[in-house]
C-alpha positions in Angstrom: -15.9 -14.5 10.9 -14.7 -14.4 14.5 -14.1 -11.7 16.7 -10.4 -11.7 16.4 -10.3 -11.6 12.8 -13.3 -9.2 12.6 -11.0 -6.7 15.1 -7.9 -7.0 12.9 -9.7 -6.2 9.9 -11.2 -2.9 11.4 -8.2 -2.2 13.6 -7.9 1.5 11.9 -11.8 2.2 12.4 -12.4 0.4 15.7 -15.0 1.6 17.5 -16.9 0.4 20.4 -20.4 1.1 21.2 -22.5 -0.5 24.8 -25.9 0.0 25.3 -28.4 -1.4 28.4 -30.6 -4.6 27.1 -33.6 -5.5 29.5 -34.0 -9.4 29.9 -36.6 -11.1 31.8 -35.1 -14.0 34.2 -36.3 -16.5 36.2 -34.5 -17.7 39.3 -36.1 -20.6 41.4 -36.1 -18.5 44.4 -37.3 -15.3 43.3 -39.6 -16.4 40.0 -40.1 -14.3 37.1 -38.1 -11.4 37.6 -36.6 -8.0 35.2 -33.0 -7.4 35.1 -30.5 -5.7 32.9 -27.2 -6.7 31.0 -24.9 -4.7 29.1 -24.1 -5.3 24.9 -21.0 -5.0 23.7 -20.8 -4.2 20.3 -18.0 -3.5 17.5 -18.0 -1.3 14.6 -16.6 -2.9 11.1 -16.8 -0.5 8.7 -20.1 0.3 8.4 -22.1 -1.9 10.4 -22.6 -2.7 14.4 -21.6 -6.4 15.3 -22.5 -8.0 18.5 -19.1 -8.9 20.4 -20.9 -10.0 24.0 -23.3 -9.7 26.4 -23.2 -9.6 30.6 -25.9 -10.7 31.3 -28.0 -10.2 34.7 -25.8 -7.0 35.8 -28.4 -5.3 38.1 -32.1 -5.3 38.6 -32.2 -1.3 38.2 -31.3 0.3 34.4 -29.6 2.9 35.7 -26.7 1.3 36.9 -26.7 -0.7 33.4 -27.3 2.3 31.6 -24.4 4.1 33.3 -22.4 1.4 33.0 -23.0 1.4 29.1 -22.4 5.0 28.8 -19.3 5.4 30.1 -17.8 2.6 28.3 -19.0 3.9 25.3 -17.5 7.5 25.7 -14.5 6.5 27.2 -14.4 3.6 24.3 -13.3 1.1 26.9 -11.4 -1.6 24.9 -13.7 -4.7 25.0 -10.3 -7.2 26.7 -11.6 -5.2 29.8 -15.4 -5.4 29.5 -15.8 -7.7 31.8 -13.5 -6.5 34.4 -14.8 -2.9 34.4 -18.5 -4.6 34.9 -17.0 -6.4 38.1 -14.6 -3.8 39.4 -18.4 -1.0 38.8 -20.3 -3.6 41.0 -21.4 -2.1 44.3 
């Protein structure tokens, strides 16, 4: 089922839920290195589906973290997931 289809099915009971997810990178300049990426994820009916991931957001989880709780308070409608990452970037 794709996302589209999976968001008109649940359009009554749409939630949206983001949490921080730890990754560990590696980048031919700096080696091995930890970073953190945001999840997006959609409720349908009664179960959490992965919808995307931004990957490499920050090497601190607080500013993931932050990032991921105010999307999911303010339930920030995952068309402008990615923007709000980029327009939260320092």
């Amino acid at each position: 089922m794709d996302l589209k289809q999976l968001c008109r099915e649940a359009e009554s009971a749409l939630h949206w839920r983001y949490a921080a997810a730890a990754e560990r990178l590696c980048s031919p300049d700096l080696g091995y290195y930890e970073s953190y990426g945001v999840l997006a994820e959609v409720k349908n009916r009664s179960e959490w589906v992965q919808a995307d991931m931004i990957h490499d957001i920050s090497t601190d989880l607080a500013v993931a973290g932050k990032m991921a709780e105010l999307f999911t308070e303010h339930q920030l409608a995952f068309i402008h997931f990615k923007d709000a990452v980029e327009d939260m970037l320092p």
